[in-house]
C-alpha positions in Angstrom: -4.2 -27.1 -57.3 -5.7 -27.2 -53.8 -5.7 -23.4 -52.4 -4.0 -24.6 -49.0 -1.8 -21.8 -48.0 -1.2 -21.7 -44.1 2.4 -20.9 -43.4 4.2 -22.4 -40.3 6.2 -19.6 -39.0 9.9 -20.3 -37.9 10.4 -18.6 -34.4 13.1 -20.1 -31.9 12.2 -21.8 -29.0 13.1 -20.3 -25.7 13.5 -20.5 -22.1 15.4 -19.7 -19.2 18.4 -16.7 -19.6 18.0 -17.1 -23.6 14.0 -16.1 -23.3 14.7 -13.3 -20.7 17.6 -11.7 -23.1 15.2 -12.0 -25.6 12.7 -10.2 -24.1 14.8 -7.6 -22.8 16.4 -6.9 -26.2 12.5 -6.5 -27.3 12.1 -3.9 -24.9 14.8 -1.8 -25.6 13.3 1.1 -28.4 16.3 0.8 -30.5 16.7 -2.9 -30.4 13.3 -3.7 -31.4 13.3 -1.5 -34.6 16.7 -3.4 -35.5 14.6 -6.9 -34.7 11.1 -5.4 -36.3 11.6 -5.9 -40.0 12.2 -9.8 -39.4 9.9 -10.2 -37.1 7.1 -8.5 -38.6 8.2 -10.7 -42.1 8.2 -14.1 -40.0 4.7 -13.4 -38.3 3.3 -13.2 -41.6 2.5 -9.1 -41.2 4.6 -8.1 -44.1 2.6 -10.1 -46.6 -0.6 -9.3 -44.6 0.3 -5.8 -45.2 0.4 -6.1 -49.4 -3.2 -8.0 -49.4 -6.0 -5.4 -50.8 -9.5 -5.2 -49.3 -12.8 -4.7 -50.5 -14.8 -5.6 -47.7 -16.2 -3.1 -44.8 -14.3 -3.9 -41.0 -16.4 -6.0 -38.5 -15.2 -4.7 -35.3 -17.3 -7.7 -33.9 -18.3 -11.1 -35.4 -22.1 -10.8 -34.2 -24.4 -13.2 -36.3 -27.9 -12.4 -37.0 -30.5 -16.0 -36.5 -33.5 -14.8 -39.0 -33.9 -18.9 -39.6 -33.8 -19.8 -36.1 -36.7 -20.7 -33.5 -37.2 -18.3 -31.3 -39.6 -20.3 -29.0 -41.5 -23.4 -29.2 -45.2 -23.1 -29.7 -47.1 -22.9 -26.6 -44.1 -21.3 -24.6 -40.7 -19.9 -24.2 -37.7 -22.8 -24.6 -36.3 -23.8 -21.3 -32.4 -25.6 -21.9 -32.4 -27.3 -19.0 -35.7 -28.9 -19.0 -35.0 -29.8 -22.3 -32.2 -31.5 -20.8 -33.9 -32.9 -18.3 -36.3 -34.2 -20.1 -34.2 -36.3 -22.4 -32.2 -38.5 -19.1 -33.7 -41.6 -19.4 -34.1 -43.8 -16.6 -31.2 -45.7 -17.3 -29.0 -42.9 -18.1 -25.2 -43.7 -17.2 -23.7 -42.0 -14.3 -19.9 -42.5 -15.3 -16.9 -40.6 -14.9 -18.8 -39.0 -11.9 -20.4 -36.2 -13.8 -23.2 -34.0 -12.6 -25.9 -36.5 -12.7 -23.7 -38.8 -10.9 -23.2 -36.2 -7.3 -27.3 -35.8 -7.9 -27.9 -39.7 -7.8 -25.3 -39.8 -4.7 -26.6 -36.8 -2.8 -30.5 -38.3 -3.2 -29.6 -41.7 -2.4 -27.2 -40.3 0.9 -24.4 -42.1 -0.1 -22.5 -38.9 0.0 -23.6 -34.9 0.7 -21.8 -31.7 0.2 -19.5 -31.3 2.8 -18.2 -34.5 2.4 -17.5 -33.8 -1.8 -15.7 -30.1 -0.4 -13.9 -31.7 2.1 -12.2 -34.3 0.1 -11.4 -31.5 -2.8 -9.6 -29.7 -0.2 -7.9 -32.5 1.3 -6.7 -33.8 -2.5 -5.7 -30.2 -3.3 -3.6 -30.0 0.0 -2.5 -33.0 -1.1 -1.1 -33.0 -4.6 0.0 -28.9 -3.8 2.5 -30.7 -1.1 3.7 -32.7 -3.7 7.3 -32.3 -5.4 5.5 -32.2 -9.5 1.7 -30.5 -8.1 -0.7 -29.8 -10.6 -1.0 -26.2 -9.8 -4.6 -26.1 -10.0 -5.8 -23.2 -8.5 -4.9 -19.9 -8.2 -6.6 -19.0 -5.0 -8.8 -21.6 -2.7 -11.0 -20.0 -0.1 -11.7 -22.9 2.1 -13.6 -21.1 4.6 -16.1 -20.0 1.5 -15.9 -23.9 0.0 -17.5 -25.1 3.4 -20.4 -22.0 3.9 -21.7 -23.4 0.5 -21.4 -26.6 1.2 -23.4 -26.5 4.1 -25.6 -24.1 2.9 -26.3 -26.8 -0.3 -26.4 -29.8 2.2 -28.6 -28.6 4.2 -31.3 -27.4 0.9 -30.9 -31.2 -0.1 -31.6 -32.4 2.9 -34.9 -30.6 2.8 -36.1 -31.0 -0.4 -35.5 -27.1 -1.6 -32.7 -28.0 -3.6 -31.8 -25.4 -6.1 -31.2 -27.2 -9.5 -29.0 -29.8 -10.6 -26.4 -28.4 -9.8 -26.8 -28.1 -6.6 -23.8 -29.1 -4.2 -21.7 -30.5 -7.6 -18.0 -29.0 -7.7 -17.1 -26.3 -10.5 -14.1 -24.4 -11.5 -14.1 -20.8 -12.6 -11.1 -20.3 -14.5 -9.1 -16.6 -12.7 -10.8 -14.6 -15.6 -14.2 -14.5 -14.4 -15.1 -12.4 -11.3 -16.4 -14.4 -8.7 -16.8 -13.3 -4.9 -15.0 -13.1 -2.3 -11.9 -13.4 -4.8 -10.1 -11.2 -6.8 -9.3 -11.5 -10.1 -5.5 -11.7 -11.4 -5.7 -12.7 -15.3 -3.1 -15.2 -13.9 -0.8 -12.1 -13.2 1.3 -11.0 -10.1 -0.4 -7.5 -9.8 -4.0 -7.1 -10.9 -6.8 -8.2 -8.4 -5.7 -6.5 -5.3 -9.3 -6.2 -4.0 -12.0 -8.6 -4.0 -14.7 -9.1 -6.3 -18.2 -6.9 -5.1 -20.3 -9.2 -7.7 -20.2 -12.6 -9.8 -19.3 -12.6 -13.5 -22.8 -14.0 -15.3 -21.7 -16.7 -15.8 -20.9 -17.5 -11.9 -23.9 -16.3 -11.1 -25.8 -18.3 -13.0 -24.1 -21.5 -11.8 -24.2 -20.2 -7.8 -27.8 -19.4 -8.5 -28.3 -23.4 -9.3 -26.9 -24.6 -6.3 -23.1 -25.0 -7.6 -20.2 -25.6 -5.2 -17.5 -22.8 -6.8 -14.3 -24.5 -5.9 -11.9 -22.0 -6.3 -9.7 -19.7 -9.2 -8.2 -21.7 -11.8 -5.2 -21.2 -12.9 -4.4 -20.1 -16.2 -1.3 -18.7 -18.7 -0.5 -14.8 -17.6 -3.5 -12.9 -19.3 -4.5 -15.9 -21.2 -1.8 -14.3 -24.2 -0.6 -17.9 -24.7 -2.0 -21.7 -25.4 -0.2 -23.5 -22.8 -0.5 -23.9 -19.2 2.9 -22.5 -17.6 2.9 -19.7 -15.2 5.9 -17.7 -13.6 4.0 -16.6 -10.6 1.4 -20.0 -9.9 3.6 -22.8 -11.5 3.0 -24.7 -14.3 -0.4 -26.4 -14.9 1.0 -30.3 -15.5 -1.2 -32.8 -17.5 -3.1 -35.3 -15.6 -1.8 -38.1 -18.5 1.9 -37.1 -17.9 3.0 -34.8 -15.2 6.5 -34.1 -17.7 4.2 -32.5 -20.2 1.7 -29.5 -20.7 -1.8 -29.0 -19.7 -2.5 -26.7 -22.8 -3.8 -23.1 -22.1 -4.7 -20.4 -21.4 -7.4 -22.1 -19.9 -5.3 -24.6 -18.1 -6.6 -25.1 -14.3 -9.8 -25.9 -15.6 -9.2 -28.0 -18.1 -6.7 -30.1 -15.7 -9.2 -29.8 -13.0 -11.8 -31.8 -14.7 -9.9 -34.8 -16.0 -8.4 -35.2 -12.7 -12.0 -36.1 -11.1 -11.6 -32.5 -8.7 -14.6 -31.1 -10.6 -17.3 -32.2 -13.5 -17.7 -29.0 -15.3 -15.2 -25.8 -15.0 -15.8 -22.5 -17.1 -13.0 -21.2 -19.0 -12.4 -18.1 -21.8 -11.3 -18.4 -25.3 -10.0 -16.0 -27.2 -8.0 -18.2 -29.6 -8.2 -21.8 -29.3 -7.9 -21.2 -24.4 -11.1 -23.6 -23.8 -10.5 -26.3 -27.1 -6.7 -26.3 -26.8 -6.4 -27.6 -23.0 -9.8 -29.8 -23.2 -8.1 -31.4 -25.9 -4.7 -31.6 -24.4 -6.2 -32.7 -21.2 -8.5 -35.8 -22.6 -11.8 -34.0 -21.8 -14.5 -31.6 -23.9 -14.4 -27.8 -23.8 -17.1 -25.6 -25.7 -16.3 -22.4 -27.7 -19.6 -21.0 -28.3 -21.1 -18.3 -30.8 -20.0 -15.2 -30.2 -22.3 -13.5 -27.7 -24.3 -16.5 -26.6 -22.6 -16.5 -23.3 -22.5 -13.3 -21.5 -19.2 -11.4 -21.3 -20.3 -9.6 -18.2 -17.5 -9.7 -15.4 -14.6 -11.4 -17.3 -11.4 -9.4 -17.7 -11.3 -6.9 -20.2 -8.9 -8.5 -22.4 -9.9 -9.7 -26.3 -13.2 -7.9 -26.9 -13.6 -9.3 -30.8 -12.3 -12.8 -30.4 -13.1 -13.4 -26.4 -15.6 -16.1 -25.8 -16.9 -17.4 -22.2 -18.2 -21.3 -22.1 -17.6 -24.5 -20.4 -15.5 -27.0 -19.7 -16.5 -30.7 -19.3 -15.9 -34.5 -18.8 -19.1 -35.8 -20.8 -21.1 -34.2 -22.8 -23.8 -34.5 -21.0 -22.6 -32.1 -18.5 -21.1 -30.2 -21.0 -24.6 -29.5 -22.4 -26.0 -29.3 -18.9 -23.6 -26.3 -18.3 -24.1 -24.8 -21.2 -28.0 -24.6 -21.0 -27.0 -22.9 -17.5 -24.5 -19.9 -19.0 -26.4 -19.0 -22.2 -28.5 -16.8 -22.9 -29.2 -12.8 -23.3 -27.7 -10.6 -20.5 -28.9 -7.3 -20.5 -25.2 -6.0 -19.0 -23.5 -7.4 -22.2 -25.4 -6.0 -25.4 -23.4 -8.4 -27.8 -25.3 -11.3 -25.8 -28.9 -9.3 -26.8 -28.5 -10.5 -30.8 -29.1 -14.3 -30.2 -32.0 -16.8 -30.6 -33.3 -18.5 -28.0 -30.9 -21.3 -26.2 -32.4 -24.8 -27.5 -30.5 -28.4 -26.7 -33.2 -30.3 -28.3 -31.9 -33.3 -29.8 -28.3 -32.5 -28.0 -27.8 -36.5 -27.3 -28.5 -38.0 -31.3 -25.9 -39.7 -32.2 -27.7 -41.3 -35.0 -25.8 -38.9 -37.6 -27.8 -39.8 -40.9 -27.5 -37.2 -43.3 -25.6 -35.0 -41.7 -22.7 -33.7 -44.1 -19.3 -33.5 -42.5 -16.3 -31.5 -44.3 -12.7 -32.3 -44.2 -10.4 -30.3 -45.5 -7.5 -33.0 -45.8 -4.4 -30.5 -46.9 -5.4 -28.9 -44.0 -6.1 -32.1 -41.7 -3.1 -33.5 -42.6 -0.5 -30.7 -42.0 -0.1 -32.0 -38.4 1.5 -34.6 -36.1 0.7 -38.0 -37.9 -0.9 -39.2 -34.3 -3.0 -36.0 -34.4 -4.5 -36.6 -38.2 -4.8 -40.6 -37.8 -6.5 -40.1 -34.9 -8.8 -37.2 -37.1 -9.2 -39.7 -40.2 -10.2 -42.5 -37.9 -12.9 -40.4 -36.3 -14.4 -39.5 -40.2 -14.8 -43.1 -40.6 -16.6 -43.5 -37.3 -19.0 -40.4 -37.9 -19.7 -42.2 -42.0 -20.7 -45.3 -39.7 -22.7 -43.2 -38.0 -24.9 -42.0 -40.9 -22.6 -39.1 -41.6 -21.9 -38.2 -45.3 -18.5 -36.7 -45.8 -17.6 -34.0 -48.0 -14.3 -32.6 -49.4 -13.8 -29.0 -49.2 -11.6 -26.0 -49.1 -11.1 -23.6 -47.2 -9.5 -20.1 -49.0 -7.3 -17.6 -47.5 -6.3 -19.7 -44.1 -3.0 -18.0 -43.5 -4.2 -14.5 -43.9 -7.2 -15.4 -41.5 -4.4 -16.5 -38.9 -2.4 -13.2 -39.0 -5.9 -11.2 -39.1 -6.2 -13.2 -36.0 -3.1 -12.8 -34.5 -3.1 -8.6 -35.2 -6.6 -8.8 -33.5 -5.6 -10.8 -30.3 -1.7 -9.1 -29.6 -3.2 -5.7 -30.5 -6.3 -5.9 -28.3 -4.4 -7.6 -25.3 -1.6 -4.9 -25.7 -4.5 -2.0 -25.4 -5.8 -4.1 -22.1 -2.5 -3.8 -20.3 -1.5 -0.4 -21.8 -2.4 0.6 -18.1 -0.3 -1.0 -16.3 3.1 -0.5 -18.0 4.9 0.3 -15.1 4.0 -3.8 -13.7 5.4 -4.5 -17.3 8.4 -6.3 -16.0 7.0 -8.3 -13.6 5.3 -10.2 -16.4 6.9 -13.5 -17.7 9.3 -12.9 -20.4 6.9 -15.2 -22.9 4.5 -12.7 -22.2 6.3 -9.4 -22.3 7.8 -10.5 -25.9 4.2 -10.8 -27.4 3.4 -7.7 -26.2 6.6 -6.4 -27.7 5.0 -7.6 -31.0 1.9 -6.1 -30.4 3.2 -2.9 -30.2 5.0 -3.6 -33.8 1.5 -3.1 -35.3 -0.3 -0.5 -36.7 -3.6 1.1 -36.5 -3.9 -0.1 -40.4 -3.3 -3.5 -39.4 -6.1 -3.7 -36.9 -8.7 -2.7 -39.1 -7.5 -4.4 -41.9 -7.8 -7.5 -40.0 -11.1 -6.6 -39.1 -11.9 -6.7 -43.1 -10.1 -10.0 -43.3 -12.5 -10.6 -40.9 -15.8 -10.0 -43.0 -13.8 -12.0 -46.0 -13.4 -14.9 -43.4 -16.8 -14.8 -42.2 -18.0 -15.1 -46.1 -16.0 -18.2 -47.2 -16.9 -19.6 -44.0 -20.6 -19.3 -45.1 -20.2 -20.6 -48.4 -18.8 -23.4 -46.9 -21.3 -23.9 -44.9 -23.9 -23.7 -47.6 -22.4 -27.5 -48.6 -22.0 -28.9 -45.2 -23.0 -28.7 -42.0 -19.7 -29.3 -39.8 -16.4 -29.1 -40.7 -14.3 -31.6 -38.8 -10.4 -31.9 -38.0 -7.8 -32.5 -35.4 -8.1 -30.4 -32.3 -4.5 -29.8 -32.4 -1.8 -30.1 -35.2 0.5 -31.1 -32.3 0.7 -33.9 -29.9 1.0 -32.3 -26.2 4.6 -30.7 -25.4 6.9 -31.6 -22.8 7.2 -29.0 -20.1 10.7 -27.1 -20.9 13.3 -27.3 -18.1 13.9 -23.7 -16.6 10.6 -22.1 -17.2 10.0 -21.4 -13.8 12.1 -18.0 -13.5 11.3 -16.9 -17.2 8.5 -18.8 -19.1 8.8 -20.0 -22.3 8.2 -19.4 -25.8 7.7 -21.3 -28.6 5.6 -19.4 -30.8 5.8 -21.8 -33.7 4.3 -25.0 -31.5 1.8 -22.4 -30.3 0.6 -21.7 -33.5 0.8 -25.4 -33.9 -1.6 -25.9 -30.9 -4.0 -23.6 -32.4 -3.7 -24.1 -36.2 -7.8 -25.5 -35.9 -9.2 -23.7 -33.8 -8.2 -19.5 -34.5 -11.2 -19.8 -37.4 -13.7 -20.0 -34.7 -12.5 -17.0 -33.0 -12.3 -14.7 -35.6 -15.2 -15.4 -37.3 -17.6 -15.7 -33.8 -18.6 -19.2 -35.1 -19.4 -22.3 -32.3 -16.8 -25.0 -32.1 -16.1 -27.5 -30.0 -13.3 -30.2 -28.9 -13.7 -33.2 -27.7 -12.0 -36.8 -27.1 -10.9 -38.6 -30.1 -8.4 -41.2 -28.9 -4.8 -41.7 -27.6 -0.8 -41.8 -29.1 1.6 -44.0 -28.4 2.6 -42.3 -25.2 -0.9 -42.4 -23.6 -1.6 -38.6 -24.1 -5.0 -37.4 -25.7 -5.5 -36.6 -28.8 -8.6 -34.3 -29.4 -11.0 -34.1 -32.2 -12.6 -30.3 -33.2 -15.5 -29.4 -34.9 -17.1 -26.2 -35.7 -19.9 -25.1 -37.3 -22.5 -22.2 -38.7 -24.0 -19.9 -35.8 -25.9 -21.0 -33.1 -25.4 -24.3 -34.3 -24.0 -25.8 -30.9 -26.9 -28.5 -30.5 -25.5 -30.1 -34.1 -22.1 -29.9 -31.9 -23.5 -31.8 -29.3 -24.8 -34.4 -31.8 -20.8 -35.1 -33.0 -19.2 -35.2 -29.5 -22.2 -37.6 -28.6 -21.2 -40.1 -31.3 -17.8 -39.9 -30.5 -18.5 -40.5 -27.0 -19.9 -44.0 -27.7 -17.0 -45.3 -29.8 -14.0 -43.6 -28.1 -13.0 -45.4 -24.7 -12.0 -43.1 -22.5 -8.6 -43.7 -20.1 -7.7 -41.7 -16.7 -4.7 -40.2 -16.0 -4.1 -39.1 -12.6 -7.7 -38.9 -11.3 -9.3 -38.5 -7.6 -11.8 -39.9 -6.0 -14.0 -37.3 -4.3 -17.5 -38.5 -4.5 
């Protein structure tokens, strides 16, 4: 008997009127401890609550790397020359990726001023427009043009400062990043500009890149799709009827539709993998601590994770080797080997060992697991040798993961109760759950936790990746009506992330990345995770799926 136990819970979809009553009835004290006992039982907490635990809490999922390089002999590893070093000199420039504004910008058939001035003109654009994209939260074009004159002007006389240097990136409204503030995608927070960077936008400036803008993202990132009462709903560039994916929305959007190569986004369960995959791109969930923490919102301490966004995986990598690494300003970034991409582009996956769980694969859309089962088959062509496995005690890692996020997102905004009602109502009735739960709860989930981590590790004593669908469902239509209210449909949420939560409560890498097509033309992503500081051996998968998937645009523009 296979011990596949994940639950789908059975929540009502809502929108408009129905979602605001709801949330107002959630509000009222007396009302929500009529409502608690059912709600509690369809979340999965009641059962949670009768489990028995052994194990000690770990308030944090921080790895140790006692079989990992520190540095190579001879000298201290350097990611990006590594990547350097491996472009050949034939090296494809497609989808114009990084190394496609470097080739442009050397050769002069473009600089940066031109590439800023066409991003602004396309956002205009498309924000004139009756169905816009809603990309950004906040565009400082007067800052856009200072950099890119200040980059044009280093190119032009050979001081440029990296690779980087003059190619667009989104920063997704999480990250502080001056001269903006920073709203969690709210209506109240960031009144004041940002004095300093987040590390990971200064680590990108300091190489030269052109910082668009804020991306837009779901209110406090508390949700995995892309709709927000105050900045509009983030529409997919495949089909403008349906979602982007979230909470990491803008960025995700922003690099399928050509505005940008690379963006940085936050995930805290599924808010980087969940729009990449939605949006036809590759988005990066890295080990817990490997990318600094420093200057994102104070949201999901234990499950939080900072990393990039990408068209290729190339300049996925390239990004990455930029924004890892120790931080002395976040101490859970100090317990981490040294970053290494060597060997990020071998596709040639001989003897690798993949595991499928297929009770788990296949509880999804049948688009979503085809598409899964097809990429298997393309990874055993590849050399790969694929393992059956099993994975114990998912459901009761999902509602460990679920107490964890609510309870730690409802102790973020515990401050600002009195703006509580001018959240959307999506978001004020997961907060209304939150505050169902009980100190016992959080820690116990913090011991479910330390279980998790443990089969995780056994598992990973037999293979080396475990592989499945990026999402159980194909990407949702945008409801009619959200725009007063939101929307809630916490059972296709869980949906979205039924793959991915694993990763974020157990601090191990994973990643998502293009895997095909349905019927109607919307991506279908493929996810992979693996042990600790494994995110080369990530790299490895998404590159041999690059060179057997062909990739389609949606909406895309042109702005090198």
């Amino acid at each position: 008997m296979s011990v596949y136990d994940l639950k789908t819970p059975s929540f009502p979809e809502l929108t408009g009127l129905g979602l605001k009553l709801s949330a107002g009835m959630l509000g009222n004290p007396l009302l929500q401890s009529l409502l608690a006992p059912r709600l509690l039982r369809d979340a999965g907490i009641t059962r949670f609550r009768t489990l028995a635990f052994d194990e000690d809490p770990s308030f944090t999922p921080i790895h140790g790397f006692e079989d990992q390089p520190l540095d190579f002999v001879g000298g201290i590893i350097d990611p990006i020359a590594e990547f350097t070093s491996s472009l050949k000199a034939d090296f494809p420039c497609t989808r114009s990726g990084v190394m496609a504004y470097v080739h442009a910008y050397q050769r002069g058939e473009s600089d940066p001023v031109e590439v800023a001035s066409k991003i602004v003109n396309a956002v205009d654009k498309n924000n004139a427009e009756p169905q816009s994209m809603n990309i950004f939260i906040a565009m400082d074009r007067k800052d856009l043009m200072v950099q890119a004159q200040a980059s044009k002007q280093r190119i032009d006389h050979g001081t440029s400062l990296g690779l980087f240097d003059g190619v667009p990136v989104a920063v997704k409204d999480e990250f502080d990043q001056v001269p903006y503030p920073t709203t969690v995608g709210t209506s109240f927070l960031g009144k004041k500009p940002a004095i300093e960077d987040a590390t990971v936008v200064a680590r990108l400036r300091s190489q030269g890149a052109l910082l668009v803008g804020k991306a837009n993202m779901h209110e406090i990132g508390i949700n995995p799709n892309g709709l927000n009462v105050h900045f509009g709903a983030v529409r997919n560039p495949y089909h403008l009827d349906h979602d982007a994916g979230g909470s990491s929305s803008g960025p995700a959007a922003a690099v399928a539709l050509g505005l940008v190569p690379v963006a940085i986004g936050a995930d805290g369960g599924g808010s980087i993998r969940v729009p990449a995959g939605y949006c036809g791109v590759l988005g990066l969930k890295p080990t817990f601590g490997r990318v600094s923490e420093h200057g994102a919102a104070p949201l999901c301490w234990s499950v939080g994770h900072a990393g990039p966004i990408a068209d290729t995986v190339a300049d996925l990598v390239l990004a990455y080797s930029v924004v890892a690494g120790r931080d002395p300003r976040d101490k859970r970034s100090l317990v981490q080997p040294q970053v290494t991409v060597q060997g990020w582009d071998n596709a040639d996956l001989t003897g690798l060992r993949i595991g499928v769980f297929n009770d788990w694969n296949h509880h999804s859309d049948g688009p979503c697991s085809n598409s899964c089962d097809h990429m298997v088959e393309q990874f055993k062509g590849a050399g790969a040798r694929v393992k059956a496995i099993e994975i114990a005690e998912l459901d009761a890692m999902r509602v460990a993961h679920s107490i964890l996020i609510l309870s730690e997102m409802a102790a973020a905004m515990s401050a600002y109760k009195k703006h509580l009602k001018k959240m959307g109502a999506g978001v004020r009735i997961n907060l209304s759950l939150a505050r169902l739960l009980r100190a016992t709860d959080y820690v116990n989930a913090q011991r479910m936790r330390t279980r998790a981590i443990k089969i995780f590790n056994t598992v990973f004593k037999t293979v080396d990746a475990i592989v499945s669908p990026g999402s159980a469902t194909v990407v949702p239509r945008i409801p009619q009506g959200f725009e007063t209210a939101g929307w809630s449909a916490i059972s296709n949420e869980l949906g979205s992330m039924r793959y991915v939560f694993p990763a974020n409560l157990t601090g191990f890498p994973a990643i998502t990345f293009p895997g095909g097509y349905d019927n109607n033309g919307l991506p279908l992503g493929i996810h992979a995770m693996a042990s600790p500081w494994q995110e080369t051996l990530l790299f490895r998968l998404a590159s041999a799926a690059e060179a057997v998937v062909e990739r389609r645009n949606g909406v895309r523009f042109s702005v090198l």
